[in-house]
C-alpha positions as CSV (number, residue, x, y, z in Angstrom):
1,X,-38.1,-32.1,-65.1
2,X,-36.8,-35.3,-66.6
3,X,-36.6,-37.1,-62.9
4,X,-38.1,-36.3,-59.1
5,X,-36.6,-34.6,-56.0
6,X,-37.0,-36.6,-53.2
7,X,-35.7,-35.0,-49.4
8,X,-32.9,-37.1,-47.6
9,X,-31.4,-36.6,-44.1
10,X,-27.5,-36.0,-44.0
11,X,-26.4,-37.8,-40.6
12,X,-24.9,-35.7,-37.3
13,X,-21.4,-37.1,-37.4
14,X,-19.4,-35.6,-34.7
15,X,-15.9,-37.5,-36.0
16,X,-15.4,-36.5,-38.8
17,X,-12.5,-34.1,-39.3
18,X,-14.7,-31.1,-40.6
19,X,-15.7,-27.8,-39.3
20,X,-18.1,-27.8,-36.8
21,X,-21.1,-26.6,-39.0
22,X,-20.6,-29.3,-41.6
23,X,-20.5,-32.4,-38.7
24,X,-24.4,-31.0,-37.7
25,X,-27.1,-33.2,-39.4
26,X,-29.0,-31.3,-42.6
27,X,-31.7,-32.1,-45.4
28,X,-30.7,-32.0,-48.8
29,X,-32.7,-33.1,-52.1
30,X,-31.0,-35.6,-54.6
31,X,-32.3,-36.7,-57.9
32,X,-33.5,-39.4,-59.4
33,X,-34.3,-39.4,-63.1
34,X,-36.8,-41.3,-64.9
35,X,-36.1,-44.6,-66.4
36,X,-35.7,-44.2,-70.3
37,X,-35.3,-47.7,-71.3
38,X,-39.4,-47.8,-72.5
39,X,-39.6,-43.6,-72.1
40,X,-40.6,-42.2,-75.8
41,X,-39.4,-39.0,-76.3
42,X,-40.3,-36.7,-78.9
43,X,-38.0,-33.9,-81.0
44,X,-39.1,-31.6,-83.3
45,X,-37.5,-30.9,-87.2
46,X,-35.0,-28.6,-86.0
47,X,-33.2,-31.4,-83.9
48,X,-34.0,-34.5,-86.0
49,X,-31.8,-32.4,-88.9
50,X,-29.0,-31.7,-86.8
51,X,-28.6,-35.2,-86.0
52,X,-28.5,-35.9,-89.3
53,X,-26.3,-33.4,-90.0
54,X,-24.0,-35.1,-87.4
55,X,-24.2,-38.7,-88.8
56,X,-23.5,-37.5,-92.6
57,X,-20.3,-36.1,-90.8
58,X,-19.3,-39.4,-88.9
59,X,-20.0,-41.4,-92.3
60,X,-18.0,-39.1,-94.3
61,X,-14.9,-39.2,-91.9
62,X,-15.4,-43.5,-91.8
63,X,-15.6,-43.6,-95.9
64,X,-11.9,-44.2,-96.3
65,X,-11.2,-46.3,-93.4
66,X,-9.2,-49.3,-94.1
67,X,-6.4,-51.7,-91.7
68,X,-4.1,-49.7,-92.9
69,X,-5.3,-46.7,-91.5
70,X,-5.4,-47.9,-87.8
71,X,-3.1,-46.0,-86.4
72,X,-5.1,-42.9,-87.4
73,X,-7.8,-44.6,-85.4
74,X,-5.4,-44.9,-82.5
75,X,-4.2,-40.8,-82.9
76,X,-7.9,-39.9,-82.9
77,X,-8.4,-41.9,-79.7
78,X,-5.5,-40.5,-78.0
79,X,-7.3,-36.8,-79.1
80,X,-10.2,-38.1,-77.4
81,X,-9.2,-39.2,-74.5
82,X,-6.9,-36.3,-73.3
83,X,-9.4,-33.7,-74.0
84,X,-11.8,-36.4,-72.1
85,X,-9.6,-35.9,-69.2
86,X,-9.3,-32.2,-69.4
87,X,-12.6,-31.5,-69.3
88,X,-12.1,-33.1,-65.5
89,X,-9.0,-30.7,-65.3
90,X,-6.4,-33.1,-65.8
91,X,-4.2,-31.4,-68.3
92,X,-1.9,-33.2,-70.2
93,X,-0.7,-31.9,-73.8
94,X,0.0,-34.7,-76.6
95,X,3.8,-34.0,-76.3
96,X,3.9,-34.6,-72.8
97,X,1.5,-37.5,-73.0
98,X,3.5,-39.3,-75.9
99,X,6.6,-39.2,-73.8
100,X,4.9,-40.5,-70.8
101,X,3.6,-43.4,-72.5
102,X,7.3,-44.4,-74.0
103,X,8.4,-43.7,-70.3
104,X,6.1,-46.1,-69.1
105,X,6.5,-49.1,-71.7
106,X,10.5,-48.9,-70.9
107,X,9.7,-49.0,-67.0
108,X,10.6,-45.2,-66.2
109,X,8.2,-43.3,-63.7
110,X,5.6,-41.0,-65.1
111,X,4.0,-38.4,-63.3
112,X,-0.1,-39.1,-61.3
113,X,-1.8,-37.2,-63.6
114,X,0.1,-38.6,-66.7
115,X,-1.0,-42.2,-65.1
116,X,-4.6,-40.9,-65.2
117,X,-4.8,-39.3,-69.3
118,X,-3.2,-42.9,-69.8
119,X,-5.6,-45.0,-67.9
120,X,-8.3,-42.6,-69.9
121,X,-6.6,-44.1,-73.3
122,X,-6.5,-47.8,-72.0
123,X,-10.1,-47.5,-70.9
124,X,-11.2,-46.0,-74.5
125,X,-9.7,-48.9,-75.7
126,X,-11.5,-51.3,-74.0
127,X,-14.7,-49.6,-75.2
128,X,-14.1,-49.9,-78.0
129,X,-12.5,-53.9,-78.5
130,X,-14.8,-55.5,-75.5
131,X,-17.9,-53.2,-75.1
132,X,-18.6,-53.1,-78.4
133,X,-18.1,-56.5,-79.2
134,X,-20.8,-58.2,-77.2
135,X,-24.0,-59.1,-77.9
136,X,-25.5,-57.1,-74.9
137,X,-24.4,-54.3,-73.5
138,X,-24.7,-55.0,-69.5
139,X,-23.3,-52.8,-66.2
140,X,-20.0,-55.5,-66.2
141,X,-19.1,-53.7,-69.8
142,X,-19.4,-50.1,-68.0
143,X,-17.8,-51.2,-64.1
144,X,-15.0,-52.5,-66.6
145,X,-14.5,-49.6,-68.4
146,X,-13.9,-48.0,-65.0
147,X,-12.4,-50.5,-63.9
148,X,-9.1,-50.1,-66.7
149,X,-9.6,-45.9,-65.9
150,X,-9.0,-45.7,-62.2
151,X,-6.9,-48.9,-61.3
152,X,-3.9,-46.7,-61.2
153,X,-5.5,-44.0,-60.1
154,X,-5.1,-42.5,-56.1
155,X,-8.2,-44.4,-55.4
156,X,-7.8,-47.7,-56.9
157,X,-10.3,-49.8,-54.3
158,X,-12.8,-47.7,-55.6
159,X,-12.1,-49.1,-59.6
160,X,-15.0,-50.8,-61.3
161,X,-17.5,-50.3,-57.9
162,X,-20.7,-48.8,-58.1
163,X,-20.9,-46.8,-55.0
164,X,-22.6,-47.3,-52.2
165,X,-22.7,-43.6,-50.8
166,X,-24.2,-40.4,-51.3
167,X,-22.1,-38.3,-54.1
168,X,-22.7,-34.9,-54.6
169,X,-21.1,-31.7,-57.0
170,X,-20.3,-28.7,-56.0
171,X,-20.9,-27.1,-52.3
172,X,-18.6,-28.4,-49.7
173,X,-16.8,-31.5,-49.1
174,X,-17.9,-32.8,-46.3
175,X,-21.8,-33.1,-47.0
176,X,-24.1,-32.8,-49.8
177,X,-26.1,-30.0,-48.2
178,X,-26.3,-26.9,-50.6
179,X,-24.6,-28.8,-53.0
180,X,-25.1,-27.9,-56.9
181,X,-26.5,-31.6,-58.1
182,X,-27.2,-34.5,-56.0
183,X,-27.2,-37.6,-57.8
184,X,-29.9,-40.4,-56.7
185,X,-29.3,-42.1,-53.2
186,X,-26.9,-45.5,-53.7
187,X,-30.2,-47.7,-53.3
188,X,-31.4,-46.5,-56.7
189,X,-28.5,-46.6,-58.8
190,X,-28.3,-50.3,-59.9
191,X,-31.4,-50.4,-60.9
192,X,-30.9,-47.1,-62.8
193,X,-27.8,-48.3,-64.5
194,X,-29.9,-51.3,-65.7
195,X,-32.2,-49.5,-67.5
196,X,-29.6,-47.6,-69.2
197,X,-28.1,-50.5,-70.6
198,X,-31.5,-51.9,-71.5
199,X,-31.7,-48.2,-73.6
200,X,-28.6,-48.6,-75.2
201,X,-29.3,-52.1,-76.3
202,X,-32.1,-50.5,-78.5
203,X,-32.7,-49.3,-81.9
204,X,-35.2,-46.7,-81.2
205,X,-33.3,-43.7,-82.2
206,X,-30.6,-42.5,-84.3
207,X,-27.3,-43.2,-83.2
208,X,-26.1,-39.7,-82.5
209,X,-29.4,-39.1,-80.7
210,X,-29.1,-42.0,-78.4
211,X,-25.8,-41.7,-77.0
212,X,-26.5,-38.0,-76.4
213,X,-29.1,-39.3,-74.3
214,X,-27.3,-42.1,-72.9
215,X,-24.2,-40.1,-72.0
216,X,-26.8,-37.3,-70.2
217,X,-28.2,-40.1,-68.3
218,X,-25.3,-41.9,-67.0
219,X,-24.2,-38.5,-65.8
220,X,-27.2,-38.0,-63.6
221,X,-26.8,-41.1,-62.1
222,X,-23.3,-40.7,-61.4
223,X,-22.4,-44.1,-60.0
224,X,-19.0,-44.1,-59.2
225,X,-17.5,-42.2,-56.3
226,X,-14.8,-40.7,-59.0
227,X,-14.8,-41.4,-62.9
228,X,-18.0,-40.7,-64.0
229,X,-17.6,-37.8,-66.5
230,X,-14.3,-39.8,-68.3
231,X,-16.5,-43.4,-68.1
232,X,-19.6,-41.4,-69.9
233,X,-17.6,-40.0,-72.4
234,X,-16.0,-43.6,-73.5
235,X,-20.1,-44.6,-73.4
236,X,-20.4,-42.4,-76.5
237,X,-18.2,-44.3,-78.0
238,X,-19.8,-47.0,-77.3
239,X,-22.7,-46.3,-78.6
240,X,-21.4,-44.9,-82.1
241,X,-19.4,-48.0,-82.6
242,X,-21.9,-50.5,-81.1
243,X,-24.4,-48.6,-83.8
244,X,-21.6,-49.1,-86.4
245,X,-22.1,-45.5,-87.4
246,X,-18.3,-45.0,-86.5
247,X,-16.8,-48.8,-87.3
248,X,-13.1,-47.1,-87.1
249,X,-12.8,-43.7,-86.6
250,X,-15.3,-42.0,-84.0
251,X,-14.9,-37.9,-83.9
252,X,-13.2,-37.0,-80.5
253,X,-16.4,-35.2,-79.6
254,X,-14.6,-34.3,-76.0
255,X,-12.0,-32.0,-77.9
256,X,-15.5,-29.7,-78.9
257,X,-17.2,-30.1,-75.2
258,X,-14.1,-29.2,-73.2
259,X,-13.3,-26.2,-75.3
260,X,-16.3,-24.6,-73.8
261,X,-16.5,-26.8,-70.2
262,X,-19.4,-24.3,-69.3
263,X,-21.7,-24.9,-71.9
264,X,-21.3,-28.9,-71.8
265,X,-21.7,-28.8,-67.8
266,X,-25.2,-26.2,-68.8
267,X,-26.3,-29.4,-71.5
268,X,-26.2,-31.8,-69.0
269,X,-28.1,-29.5,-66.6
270,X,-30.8,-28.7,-69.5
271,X,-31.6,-32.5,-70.2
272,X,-32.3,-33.2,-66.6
273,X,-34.5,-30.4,-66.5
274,X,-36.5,-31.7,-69.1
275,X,-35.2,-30.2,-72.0
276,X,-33.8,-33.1,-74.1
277,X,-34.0,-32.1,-77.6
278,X,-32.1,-29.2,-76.3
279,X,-29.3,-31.0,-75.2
280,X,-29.6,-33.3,-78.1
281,X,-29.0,-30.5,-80.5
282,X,-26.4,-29.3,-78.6
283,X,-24.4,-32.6,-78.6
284,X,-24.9,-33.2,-82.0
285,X,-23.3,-29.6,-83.2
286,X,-20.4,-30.7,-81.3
287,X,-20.7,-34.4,-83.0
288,X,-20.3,-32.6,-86.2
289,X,-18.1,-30.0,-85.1
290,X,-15.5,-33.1,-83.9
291,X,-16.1,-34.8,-87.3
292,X,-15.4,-32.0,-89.3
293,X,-11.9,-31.3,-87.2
294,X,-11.1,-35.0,-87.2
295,X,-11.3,-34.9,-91.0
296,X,-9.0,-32.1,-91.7
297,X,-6.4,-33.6,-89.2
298,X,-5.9,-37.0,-90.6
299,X,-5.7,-35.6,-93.8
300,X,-2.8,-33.8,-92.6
301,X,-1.1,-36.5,-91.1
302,X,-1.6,-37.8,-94.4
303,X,0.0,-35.1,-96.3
304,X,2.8,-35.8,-93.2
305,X,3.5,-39.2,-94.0
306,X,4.1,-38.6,-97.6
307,X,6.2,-36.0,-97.3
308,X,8.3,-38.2,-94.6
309,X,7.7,-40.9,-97.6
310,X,9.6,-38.6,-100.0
311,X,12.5,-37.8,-97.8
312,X,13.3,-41.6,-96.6
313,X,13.5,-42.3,-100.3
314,X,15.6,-39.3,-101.2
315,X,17.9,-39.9,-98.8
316,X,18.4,-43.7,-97.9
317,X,16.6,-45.1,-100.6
318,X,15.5,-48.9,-99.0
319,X,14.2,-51.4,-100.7
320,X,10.3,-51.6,-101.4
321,X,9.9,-53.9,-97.8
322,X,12.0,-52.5,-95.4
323,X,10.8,-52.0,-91.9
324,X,11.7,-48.0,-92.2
325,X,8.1,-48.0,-94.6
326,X,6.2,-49.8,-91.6
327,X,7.5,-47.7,-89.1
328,X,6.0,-44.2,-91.2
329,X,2.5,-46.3,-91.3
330,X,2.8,-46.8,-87.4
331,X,3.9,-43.2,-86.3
332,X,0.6,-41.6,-86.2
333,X,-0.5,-43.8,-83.4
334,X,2.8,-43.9,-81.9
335,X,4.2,-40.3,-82.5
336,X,7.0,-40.7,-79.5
337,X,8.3,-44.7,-80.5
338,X,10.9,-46.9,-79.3
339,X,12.6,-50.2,-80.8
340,X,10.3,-51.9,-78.6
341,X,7.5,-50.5,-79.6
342,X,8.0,-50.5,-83.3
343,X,8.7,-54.2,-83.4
344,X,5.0,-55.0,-81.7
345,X,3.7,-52.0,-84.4
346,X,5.0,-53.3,-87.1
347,X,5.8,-57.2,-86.3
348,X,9.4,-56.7,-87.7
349,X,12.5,-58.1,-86.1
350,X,14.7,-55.7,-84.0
351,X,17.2,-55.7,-85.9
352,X,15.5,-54.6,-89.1
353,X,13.5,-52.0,-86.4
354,X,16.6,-50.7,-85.3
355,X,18.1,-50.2,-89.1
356,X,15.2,-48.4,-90.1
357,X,14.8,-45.9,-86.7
358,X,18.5,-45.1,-88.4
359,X,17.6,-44.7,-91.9
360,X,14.6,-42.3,-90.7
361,X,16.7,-40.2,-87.9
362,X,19.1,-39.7,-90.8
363,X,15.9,-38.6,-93.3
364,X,14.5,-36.3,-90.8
365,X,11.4,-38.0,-90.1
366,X,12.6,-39.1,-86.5
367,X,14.4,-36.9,-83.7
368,X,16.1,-38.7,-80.8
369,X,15.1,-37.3,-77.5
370,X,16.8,-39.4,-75.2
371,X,20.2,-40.1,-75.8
372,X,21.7,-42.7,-73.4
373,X,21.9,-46.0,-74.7
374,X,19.2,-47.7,-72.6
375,X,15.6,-46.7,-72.7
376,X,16.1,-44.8,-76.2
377,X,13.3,-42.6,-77.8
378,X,12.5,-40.9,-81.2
379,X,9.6,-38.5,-81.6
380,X,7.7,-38.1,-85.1
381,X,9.1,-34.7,-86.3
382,X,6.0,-32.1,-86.8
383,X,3.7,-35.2,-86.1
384,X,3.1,-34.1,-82.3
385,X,2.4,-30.0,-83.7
386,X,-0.2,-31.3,-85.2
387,X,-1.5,-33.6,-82.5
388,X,-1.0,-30.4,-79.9
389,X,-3.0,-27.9,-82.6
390,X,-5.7,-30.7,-82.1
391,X,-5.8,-30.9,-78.5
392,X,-6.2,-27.4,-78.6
393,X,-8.6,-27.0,-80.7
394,X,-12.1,-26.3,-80.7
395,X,-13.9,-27.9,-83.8
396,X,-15.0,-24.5,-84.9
């Protein structure tokens, strides 16, 4: 076992609005794991291969990267981060989400668990531009991370705090008694989360390999009240970019674990049982699983954008800088898009914005779906297919 039991009294509390049998006091047993921050671990051939197997994968996907291909970057994030959110059964399709987010930058209401999958994008985002980007990764990087996820959440006071109670999974709701996994008791998790920032401040092991561990351990700690699973997962990305083994385009591993939920919760329950090359095979199958899908995807958006390419010019013909060429190099991270929107994309003037959204409604590459004259949308034709056949898939 990667950690030690240690027995804890749950309180009598006769106020609390529960059943009568959950207000009575009760023992319960939560973990705390080892520290791993000067742990070495061993893992034999079998594992050390299919790491390897996973970074060739991630290097391969990041050989073509280039500014220009950003907004792929941006599409494989949004991939990530709904399938991040699913796997906490939050389940928003990229359809759906696209609209949302054009609802939201035009001021329109959006439904609570639409806020949620697009809090999950923002705080990808910010693991990516700010907790990547210092020098040492520190707990402020990861309480900000969930900070940006549940600010617009139901619970916003609890954004960006480490708890200070007893959390537990599974069992009942009003005490941790008979619950499946108690994480430590609140006194031990700073500490905890300091020593997993020490780890992933190292160089000790492969990328792929560390954030499989890192992502395991933060987990087990568990030191939010809510947000821990969506947090962890923006970790990995962390990690792989921090590692510069994915300096663009990291693999939406989360597509992989929550096509089979089961399996990823039984990973996270071997590594704490002491398994960890286990789980670290485990992860990095899925690693190379989500590298393998990512690849065939964006070169299908590719094949997309020149066919849209071929239709602007064979029906408008513009000149060789119009805005209507920008605009098909921003779709694929804005696949719903507004005039708004594709003047901060593209840095053209409205005007030009609004003459190419024309041009490209009229070539077939854009499809109005609102049609008053305020708040007007246009969704990238077949783009979103593609973006749902993703969401859905499961890197096999």
């Amino acid at each position: 076992m990667l950690g030690r039991l240690v027995s804890c009294v749950w309180l009598h509390d006769p106020t609390i609005p529960a059943p009568v049998r959950f207000r009575r006091s009760c023992r319960y047993d939560a973990f705390i794991p080892f520290t791993i921050s000067e742990t070495s671990l061993e893992f034999s051939g079998d594992v050390v291969g299919s790491v390897s197997e996973a970074e060739n994968a991630i290097r391969l996907l990041n050989a073509s990267a280039g500014p220009s291909l950003d907004p792929l970057a941006r599409l494989l994030l949004r991939t990530e981060s709904i399938a991040s959110s699913k796997v906490e059964g939050m389940h928003v399709d990229a359809r759906r989400l696209a609209r949302a987010e054009s609802k939201t930058d035009s001021g329109r209401t959006v439904s609570a668990t639409e806020i949620g999958v697009l809090a999950n994008i923002d705080a990808m985002q910010l693991a990516i531009e700010e907790a990547t980007s210092v020098k040492v990764l520190d707990v402020d990087q990861i309480t900000g991370i969930h900070r940006v996820l549940m600010k617009d959440s139901e619970s916003p006071a609890i954004a960006g705090n480490i708890r200070n109670v007893q959390n537990w999974i599974g069992g009942n709701d009003y005490n941790p008694c008979g619950a499946a996994f108690v994480p430590p008791p609140p006194e031990e998790v700073v500490a905890l989360l300091e020593d997993l920032c020490a780890f992933c401040n190292q160089d000790r092991y492969p990328p792929i390999m560390q954030a499989a561990i890192a992502h395991s351990q933060f987990e087990t700690i568990h030191p939010f009240i809510d947000g821990n699973g969506r947090t962890g997962r923006a970790l990995i990305q962390v990690i792989l970019r921090r590692r510069t083994l994915a300096p663009a385009f990291v693999p939406p591993i989360s597509v992989v674990l929550a096509a089979n939920k089961p399996s990823y919760l039984r990973g996270l329950e071997t590594y704490r049982e002491g398994n960890v090359g286990e789980w670290v095979e485990s992860f990095s199958v899925a690693a190379t699983r989500a590298a393998h899908l990512a690849q065939r995807y964006l070169l299908k958006v590719e094949d997309l954008k020149s066919e849209w390419r071929m239709r602007l010019n064979a029906s408008v013909r513009p000149r060789r800088d119009a805005a209507a060429w920008s605009v098909i190099d921003a779709l694929p991270g804005h696949p719903v898009i507004t005039i708004a929107i594709a003047t901060t994309a593209t840095g053209r003037t409205r005007p030009a914005i609004s003459q190419a959204i024309g041009q490209l409604v009229a070539a077939g590459v854009l499809a109005p779906i609102s049609e008053g004259r305020r708040n007007r949308s246009w969704e990238a034709v077949r783009l979103l297919d593609l973006l749902v056949e993703m969401d859905s898939a499961s890197g096999t």
